[in-house]
CHARMM internal coordinates of N, CA and C (Angstrom, degrees):
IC EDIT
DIST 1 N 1 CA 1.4467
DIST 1 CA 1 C 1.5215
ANGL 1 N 1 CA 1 C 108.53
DIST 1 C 2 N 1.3249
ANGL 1 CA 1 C 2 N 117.17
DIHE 1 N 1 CA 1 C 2 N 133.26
DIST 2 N 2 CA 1.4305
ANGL 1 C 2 N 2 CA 114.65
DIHE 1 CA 1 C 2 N 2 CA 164.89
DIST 2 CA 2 C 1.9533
ANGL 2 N 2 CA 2 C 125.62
DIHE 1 C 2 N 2 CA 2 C -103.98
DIST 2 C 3 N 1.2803
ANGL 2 CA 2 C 3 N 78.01
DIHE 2 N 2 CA 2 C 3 N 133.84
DIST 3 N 3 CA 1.4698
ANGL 2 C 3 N 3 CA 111.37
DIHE 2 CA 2 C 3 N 3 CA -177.45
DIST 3 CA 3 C 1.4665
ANGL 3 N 3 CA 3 C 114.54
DIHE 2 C 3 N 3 CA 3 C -19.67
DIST 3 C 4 N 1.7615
ANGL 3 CA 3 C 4 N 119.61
DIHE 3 N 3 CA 3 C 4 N 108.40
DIST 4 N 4 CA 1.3271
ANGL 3 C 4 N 4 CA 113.67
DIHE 3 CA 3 C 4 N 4 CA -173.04
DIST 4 CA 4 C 1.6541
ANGL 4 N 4 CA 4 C 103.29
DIHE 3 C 4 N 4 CA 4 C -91.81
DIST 4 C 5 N 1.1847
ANGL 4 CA 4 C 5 N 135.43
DIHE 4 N 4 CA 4 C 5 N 126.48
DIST 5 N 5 CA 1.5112
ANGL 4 C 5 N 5 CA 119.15
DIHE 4 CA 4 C 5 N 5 CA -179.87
DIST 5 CA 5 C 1.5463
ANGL 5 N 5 CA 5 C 105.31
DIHE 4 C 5 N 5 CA 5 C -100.71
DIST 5 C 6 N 1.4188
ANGL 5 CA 5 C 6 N 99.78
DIHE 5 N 5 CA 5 C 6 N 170.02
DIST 6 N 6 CA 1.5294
ANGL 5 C 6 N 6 CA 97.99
DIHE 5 CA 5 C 6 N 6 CA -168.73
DIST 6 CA 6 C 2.0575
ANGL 6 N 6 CA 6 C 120.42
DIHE 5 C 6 N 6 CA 6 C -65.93
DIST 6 C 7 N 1.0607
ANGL 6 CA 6 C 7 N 93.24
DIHE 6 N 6 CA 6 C 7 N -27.38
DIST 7 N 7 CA 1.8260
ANGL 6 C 7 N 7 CA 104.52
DIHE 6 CA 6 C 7 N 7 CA 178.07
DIST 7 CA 7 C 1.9798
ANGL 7 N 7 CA 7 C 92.22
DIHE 6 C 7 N 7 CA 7 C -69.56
DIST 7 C 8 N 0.9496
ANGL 7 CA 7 C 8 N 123.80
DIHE 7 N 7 CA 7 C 8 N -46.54
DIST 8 N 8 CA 1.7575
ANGL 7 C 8 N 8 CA 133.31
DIHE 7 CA 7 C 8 N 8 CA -174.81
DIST 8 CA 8 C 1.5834
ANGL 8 N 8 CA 8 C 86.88
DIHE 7 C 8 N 8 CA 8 C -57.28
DIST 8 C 9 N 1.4118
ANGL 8 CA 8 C 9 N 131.99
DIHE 8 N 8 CA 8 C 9 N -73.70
DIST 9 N 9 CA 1.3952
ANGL 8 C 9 N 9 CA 148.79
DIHE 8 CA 8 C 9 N 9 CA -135.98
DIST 9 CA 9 C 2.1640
ANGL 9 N 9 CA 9 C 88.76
DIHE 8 C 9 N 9 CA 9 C -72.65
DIST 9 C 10 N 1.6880
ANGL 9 CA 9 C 10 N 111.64
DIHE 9 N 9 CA 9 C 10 N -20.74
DIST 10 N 10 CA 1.3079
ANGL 9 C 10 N 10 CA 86.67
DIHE 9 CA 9 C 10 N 10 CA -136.30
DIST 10 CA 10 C 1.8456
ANGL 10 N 10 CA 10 C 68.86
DIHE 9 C 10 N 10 CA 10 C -102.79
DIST 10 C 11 N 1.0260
ANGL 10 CA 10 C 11 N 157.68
DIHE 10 N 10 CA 10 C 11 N 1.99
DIST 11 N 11 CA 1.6500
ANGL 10 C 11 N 11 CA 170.70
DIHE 10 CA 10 C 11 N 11 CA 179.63
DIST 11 CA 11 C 1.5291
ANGL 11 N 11 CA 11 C 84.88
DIHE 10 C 11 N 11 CA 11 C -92.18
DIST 11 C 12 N 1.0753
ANGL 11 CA 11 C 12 N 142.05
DIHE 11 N 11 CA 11 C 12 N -70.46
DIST 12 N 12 CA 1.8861
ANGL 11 C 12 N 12 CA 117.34
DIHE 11 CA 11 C 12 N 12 CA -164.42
DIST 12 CA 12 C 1.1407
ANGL 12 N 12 CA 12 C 130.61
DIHE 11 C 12 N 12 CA 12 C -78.27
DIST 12 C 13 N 0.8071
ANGL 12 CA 12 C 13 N 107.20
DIHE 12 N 12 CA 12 C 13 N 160.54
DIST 13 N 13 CA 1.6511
ANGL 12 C 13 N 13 CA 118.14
DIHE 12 CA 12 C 13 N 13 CA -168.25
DIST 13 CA 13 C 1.5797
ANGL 13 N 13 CA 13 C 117.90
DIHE 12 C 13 N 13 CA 13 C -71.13
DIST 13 C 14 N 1.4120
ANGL 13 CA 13 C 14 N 114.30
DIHE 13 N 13 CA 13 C 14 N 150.95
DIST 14 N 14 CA 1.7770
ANGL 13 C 14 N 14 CA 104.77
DIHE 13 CA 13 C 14 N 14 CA -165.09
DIST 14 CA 14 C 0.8744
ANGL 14 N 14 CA 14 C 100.26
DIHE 13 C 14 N 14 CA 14 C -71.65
DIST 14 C 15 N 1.5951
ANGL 14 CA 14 C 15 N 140.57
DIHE 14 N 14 CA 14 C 15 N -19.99
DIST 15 N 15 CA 1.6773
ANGL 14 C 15 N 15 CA 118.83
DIHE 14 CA 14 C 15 N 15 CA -178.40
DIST 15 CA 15 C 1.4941
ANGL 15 N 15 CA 15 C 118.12
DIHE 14 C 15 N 15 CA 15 C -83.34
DIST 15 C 16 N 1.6507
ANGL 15 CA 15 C 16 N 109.74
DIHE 15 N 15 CA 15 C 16 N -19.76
DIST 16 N 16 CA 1.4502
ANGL 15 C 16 N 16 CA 116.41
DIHE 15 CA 15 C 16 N 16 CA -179.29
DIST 16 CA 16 C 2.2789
ANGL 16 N 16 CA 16 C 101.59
DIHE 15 C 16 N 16 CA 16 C -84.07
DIST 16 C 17 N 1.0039
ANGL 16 CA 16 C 17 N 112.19
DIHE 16 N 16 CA 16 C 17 N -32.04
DIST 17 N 17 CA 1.5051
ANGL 16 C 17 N 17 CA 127.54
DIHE 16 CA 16 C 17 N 17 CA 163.27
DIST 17 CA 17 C 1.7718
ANGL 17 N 17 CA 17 C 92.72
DIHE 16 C 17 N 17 CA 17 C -52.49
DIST 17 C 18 N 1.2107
ANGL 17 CA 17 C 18 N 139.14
DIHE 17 N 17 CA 17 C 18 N -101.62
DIST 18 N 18 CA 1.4883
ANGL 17 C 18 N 18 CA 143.01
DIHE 17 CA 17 C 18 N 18 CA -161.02
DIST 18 CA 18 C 1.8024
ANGL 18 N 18 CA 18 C 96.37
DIHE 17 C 18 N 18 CA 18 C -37.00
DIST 18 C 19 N 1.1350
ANGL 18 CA 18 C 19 N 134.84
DIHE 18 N 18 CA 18 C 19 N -44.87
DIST 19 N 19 CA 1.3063
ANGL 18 C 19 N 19 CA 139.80
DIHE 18 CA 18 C 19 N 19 CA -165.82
DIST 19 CA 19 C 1.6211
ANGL 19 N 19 CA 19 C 102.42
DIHE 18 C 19 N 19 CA 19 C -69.21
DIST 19 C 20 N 1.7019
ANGL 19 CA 19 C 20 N 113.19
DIHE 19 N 19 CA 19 C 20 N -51.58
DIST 20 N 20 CA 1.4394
ANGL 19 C 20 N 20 CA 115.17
DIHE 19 CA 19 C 20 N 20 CA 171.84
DIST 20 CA 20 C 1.8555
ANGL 20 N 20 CA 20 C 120.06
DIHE 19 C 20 N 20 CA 20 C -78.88
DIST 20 C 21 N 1.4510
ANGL 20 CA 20 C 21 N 98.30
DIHE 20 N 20 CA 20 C 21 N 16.92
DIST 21 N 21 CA 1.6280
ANGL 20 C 21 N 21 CA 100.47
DIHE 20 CA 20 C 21 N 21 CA -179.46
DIST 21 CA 21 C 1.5139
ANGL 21 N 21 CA 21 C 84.89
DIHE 20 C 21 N 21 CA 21 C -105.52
DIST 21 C 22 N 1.5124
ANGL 21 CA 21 C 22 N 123.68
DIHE 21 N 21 CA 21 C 22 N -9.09
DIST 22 N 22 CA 1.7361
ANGL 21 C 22 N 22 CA 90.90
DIHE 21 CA 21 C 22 N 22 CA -160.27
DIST 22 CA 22 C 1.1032
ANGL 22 N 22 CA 22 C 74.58
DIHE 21 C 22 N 22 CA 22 C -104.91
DIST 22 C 23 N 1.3537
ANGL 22 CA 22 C 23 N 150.28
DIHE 22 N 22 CA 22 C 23 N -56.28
DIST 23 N 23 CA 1.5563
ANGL 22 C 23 N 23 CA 145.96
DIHE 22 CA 22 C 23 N 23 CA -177.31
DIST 23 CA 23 C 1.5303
ANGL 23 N 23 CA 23 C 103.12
DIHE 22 C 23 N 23 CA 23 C -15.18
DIST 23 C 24 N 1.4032
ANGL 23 CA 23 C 24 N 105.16
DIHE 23 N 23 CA 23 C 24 N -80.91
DIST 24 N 24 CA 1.9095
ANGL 23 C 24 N 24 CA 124.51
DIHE 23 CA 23 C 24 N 24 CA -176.40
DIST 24 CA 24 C 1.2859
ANGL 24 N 24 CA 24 C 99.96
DIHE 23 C 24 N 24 CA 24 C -33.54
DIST 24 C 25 N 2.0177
ANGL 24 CA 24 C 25 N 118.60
DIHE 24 N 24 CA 24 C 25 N -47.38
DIST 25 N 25 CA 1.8525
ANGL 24 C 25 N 25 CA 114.56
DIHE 24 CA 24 C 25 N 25 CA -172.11
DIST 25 CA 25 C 1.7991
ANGL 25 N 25 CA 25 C 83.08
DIHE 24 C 25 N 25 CA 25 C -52.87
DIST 25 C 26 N 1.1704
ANGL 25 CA 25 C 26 N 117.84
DIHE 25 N 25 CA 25 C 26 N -83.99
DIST 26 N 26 CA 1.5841
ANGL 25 C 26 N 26 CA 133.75
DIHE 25 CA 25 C 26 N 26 CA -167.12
DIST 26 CA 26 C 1.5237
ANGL 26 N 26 CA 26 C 100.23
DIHE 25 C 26 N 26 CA 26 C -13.18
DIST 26 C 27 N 1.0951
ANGL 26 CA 26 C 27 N 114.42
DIHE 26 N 26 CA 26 C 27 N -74.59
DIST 27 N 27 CA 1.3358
ANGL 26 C 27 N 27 CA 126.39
DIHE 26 CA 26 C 27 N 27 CA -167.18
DIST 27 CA 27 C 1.5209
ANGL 27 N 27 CA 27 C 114.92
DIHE 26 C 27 N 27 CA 27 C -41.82
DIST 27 C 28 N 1.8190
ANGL 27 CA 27 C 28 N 113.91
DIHE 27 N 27 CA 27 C 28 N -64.83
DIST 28 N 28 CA 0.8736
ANGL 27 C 28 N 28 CA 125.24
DIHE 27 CA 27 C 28 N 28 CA 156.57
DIST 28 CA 28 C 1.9270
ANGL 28 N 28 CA 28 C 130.59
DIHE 27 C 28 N 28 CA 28 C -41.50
DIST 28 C 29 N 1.0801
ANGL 28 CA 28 C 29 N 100.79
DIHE 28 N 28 CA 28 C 29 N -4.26
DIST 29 N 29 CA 1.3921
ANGL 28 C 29 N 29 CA 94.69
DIHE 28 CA 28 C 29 N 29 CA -164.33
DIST 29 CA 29 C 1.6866
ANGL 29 N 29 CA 29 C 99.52
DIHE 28 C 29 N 29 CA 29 C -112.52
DIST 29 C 30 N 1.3947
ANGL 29 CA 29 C 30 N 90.78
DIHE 29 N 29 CA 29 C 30 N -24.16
DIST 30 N 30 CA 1.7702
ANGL 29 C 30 N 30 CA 95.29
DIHE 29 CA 29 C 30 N 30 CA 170.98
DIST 30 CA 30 C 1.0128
ANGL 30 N 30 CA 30 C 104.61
DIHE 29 C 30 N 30 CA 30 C -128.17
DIST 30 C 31 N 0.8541
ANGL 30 CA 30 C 31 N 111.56
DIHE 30 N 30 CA 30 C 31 N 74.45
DIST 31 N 31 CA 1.7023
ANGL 30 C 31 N 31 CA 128.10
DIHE 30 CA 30 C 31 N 31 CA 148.66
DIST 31 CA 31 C 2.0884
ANGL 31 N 31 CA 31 C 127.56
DIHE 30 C 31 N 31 CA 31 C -133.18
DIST 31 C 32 N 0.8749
ANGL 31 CA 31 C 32 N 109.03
DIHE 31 N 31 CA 31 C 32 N 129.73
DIST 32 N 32 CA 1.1830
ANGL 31 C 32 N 32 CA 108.53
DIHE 31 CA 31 C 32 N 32 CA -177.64
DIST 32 CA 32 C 1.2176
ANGL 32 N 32 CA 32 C 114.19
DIHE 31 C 32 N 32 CA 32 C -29.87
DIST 32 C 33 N 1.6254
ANGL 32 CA 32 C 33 N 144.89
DIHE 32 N 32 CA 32 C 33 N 175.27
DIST 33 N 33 CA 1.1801
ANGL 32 C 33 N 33 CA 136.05
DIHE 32 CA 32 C 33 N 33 CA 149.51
DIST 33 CA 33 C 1.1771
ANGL 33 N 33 CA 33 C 114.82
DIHE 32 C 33 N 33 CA 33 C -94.34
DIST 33 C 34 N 1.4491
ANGL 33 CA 33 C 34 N 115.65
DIHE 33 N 33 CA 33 C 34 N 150.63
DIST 34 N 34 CA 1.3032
ANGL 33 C 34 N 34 CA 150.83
DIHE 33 CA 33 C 34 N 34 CA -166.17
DIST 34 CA 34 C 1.4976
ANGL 34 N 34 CA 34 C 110.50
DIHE 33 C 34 N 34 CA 34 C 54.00
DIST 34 C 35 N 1.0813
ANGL 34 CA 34 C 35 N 127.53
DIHE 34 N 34 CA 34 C 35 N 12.80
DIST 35 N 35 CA 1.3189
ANGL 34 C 35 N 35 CA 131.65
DIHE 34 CA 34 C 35 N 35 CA 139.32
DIST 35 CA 35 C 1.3092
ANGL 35 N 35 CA 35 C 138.11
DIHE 34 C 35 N 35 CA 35 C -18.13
DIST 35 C 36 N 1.2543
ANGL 35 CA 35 C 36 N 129.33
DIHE 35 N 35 CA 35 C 36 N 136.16
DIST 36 N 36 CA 1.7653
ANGL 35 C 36 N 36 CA 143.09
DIHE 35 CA 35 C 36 N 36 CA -178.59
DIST 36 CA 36 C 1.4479
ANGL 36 N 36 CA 36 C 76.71
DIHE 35 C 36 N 36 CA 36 C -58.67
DIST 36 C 37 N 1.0758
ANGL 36 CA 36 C 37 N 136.89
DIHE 36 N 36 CA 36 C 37 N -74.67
DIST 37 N 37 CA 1.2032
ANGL 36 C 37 N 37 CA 153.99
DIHE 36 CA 36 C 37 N 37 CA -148.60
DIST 37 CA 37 C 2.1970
ANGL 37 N 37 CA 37 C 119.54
DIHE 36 C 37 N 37 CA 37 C -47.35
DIST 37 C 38 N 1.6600
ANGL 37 CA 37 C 38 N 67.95
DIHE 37 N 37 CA 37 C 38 N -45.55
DIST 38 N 38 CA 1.6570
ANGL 37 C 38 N 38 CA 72.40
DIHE 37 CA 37 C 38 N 38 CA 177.75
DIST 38 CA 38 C 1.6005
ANGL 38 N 38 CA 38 C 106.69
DIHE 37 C 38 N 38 CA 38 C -89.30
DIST 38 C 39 N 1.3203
ANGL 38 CA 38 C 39 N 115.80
DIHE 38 N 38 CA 38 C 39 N -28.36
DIST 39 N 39 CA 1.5982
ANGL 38 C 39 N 39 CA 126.37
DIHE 38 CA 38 C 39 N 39 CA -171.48
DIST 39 CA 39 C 1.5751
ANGL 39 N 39 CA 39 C 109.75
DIHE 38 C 39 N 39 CA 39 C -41.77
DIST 39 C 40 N 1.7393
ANGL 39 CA 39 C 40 N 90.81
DIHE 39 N 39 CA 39 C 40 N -48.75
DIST 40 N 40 CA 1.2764
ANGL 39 C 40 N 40 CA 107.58
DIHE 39 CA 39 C 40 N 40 CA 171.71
DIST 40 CA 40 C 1.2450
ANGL 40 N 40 CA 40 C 132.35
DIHE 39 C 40 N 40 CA 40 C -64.11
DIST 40 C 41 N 1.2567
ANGL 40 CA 40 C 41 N 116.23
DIHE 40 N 40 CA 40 C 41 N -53.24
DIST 41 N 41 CA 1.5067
ANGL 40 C 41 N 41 CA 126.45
DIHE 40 CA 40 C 41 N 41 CA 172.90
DIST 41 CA 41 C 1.9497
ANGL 41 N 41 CA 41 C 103.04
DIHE 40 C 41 N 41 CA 41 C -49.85
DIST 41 C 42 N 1.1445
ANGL 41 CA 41 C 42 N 130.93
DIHE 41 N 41 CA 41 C 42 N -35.89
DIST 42 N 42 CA 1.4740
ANGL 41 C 42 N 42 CA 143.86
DIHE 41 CA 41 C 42 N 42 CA -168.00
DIST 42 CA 42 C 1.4808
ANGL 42 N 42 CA 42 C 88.95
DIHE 41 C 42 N 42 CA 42 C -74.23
DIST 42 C 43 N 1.4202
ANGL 42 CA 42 C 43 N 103.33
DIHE 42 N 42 CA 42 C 43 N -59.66
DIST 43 N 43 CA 1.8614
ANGL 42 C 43 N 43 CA 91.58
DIHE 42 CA 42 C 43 N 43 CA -169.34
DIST 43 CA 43 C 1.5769
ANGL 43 N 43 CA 43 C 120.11
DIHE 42 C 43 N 43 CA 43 C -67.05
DIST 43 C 44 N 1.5035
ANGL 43 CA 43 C 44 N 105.02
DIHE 43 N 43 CA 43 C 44 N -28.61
DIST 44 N 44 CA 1.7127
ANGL 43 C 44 N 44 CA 95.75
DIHE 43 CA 43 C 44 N 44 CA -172.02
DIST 44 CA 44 C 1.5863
ANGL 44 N 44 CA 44 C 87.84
DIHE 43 C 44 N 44 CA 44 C -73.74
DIST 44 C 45 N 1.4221
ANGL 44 CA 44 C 45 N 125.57
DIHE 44 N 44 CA 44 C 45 N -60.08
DIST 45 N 45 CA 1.6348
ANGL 44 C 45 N 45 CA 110.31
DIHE 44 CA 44 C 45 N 45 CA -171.69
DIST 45 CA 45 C 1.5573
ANGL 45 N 45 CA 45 C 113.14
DIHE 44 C 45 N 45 CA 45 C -42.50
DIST 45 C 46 N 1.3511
ANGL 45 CA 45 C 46 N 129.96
DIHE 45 N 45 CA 45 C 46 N -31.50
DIST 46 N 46 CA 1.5004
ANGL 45 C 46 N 46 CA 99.70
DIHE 45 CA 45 C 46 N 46 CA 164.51
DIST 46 CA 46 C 1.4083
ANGL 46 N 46 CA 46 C 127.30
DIHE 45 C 46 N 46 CA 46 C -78.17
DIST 46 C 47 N 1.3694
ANGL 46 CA 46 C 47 N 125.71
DIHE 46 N 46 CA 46 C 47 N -13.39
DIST 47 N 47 CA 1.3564
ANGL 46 C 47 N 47 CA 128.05
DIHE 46 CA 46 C 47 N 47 CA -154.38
DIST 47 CA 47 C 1.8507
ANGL 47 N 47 CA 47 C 86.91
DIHE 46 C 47 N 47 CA 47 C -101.03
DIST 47 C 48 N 1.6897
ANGL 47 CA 47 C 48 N 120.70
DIHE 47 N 47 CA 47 C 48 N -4.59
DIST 48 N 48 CA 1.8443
ANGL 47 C 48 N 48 CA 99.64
DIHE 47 CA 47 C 48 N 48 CA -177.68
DIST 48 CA 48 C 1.1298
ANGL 48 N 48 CA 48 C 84.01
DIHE 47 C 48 N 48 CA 48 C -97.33
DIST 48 C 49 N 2.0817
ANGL 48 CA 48 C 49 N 132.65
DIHE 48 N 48 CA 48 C 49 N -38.54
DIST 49 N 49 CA 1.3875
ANGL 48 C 49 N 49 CA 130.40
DIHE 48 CA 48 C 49 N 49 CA -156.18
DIST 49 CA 49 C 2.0993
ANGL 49 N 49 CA 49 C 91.55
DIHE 48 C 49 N 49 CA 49 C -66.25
DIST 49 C 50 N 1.1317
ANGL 49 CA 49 C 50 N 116.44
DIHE 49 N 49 CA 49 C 50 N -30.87
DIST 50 N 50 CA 1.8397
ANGL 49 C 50 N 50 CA 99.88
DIHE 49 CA 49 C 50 N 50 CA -166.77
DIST 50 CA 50 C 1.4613
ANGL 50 N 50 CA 50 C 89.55
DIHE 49 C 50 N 50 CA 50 C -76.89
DIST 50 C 51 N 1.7375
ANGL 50 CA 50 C 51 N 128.40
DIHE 50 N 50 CA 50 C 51 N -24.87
DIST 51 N 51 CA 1.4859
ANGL 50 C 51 N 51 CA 104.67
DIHE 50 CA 50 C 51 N 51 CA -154.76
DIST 51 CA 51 C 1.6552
ANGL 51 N 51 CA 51 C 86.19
DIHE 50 C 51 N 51 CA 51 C -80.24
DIST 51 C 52 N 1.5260
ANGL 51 CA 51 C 52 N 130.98
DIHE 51 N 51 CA 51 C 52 N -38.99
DIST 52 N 52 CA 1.2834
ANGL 51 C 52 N 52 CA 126.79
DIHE 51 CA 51 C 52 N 52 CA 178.91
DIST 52 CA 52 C 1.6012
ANGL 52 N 52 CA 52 C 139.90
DIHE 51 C 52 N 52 CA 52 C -32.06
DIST 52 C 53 N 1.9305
ANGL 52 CA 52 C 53 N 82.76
DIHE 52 N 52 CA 52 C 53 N -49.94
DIST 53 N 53 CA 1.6532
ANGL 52 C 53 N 53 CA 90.12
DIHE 52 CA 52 C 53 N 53 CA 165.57
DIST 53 CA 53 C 1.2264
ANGL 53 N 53 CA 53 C 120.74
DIHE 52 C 53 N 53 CA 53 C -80.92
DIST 53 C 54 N 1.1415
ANGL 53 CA 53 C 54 N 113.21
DIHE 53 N 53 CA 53 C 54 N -27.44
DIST 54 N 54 CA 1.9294
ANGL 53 C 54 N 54 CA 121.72
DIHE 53 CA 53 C 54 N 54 CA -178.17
DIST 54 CA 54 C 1.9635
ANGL 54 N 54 CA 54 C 92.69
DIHE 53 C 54 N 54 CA 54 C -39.82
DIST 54 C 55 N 1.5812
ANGL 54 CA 54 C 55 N 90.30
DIHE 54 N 54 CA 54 C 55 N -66.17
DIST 55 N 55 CA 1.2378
ANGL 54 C 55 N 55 CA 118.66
DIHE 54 CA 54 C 55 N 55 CA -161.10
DIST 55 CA 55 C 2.1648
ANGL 55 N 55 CA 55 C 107.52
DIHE 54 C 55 N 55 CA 55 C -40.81
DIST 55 C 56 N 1.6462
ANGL 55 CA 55 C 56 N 94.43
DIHE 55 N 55 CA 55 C 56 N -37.94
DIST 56 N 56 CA 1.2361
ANGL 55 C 56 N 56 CA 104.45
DIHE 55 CA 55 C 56 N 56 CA 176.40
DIST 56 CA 56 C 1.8807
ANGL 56 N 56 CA 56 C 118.25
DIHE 55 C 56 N 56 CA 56 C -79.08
DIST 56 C 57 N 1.1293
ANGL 56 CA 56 C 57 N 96.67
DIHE 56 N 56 CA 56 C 57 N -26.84
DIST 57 N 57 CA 1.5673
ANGL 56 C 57 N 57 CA 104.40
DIHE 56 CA 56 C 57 N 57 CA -165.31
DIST 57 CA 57 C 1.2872
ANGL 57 N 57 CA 57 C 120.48
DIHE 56 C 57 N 57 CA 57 C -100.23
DIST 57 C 58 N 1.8461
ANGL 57 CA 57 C 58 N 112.91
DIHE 57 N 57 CA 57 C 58 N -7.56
DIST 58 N 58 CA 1.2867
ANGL 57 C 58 N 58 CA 125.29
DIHE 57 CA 57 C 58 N 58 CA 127.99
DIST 58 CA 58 C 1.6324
ANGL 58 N 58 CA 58 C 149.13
DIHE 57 C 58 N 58 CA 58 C -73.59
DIST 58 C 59 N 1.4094
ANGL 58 CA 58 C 59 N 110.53
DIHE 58 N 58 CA 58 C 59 N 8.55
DIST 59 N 59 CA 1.1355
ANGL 58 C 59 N 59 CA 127.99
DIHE 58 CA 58 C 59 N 59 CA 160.76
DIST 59 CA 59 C 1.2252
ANGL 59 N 59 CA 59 C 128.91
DIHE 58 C 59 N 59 CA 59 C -23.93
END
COOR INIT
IC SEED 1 N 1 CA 1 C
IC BUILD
C-alpha cells in the first residue's frame, strides 16, 4: 500500500477515506512486523483516522 499523507487524506472524499482505511487495516495486518511496509500502513491509518475526526468535529 502506498503511503496516504495527511494533506492527500484531507482532498478525498469520506467515502473514498473509509475505503483507504480498510486497505491500510489489510495492509497493516499482512505485513511482517517492523516492516517499511507496516510503518506505512500505521501512518496512513492515522493520518485518514485525524482527517475523519477533523471531518466530524467540524460539523
Amino acid at each position: 500500500m502506498e503511503l496516504v499523507t495527511r494533506f492527500e487524506a484531507a482532498t478525498r472524499s469520506t467515502a473514498d477515506l473509509r475505503g483507504l482505511l480498510r486497505k491500510a487495516f489489510v495492509a497493516c495486518a499482512s505485513a511482517l512486523p517492523c516492516s517499511q511496509a507496516r510503518r506505512d500502513a500505521l501512518t496512513s491509518i492515522r493520518a485518514i483516522e485525524i482527517e475523519l475526526v477533523r471531518r466530524t468535529l467540524c460539523r
